[in-house]
C-alpha positions, 0 to 999 in steps of 0.5 A: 425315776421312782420317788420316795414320799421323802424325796427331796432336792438335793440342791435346795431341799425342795419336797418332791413328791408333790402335785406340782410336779405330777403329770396329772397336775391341772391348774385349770381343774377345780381339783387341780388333778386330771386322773378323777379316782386320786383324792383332793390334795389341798397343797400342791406344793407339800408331799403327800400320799397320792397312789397316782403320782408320776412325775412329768417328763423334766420335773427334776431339772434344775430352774436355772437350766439355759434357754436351749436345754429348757426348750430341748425338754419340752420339745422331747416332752411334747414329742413322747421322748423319754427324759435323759437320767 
């Protein structure tokens, strides 16, 4: 699913392009990012440039999706199955 800089949810408006979002995003690093050539990006939570960006299996599902589907996507995120669109 590619993403524009600009992309925004449609239900909340939401940035989307973010760290947040990003299958290299680690809160656990010092720099917050496992791919080391990506620069420093101080707000995780605002869009930004990084050339690197690849958003993680389920990013763009909605917060209030039921208990079942939750686990059901990282289920298939942690076995490699590709997210349904």
């Amino acid at each position: 699913m590619p993403l524009s800089r600009l992309s925004v949810c449609l239900k909340c408006g939401a940035e989307l392009y973010v760290c947040k979002l990003c299958r290299f995003h680690d809160p656990k690093l010092r720099q917050g990012c496992r791919e080391d050539r990506a620069e420093h990006v101080q707000e995780k939570e605002r869009a930004n440039f990084c050339e690197f960006f690849d958003p993680k299996a389920g990013a763009w599902q909605a917060e209030d999706a039921g208990p079942a589907e939750k686990a059901r996507t990282e289920l298939e995120a942690l076995f490699g199955a590709k997210p349904k669109s």
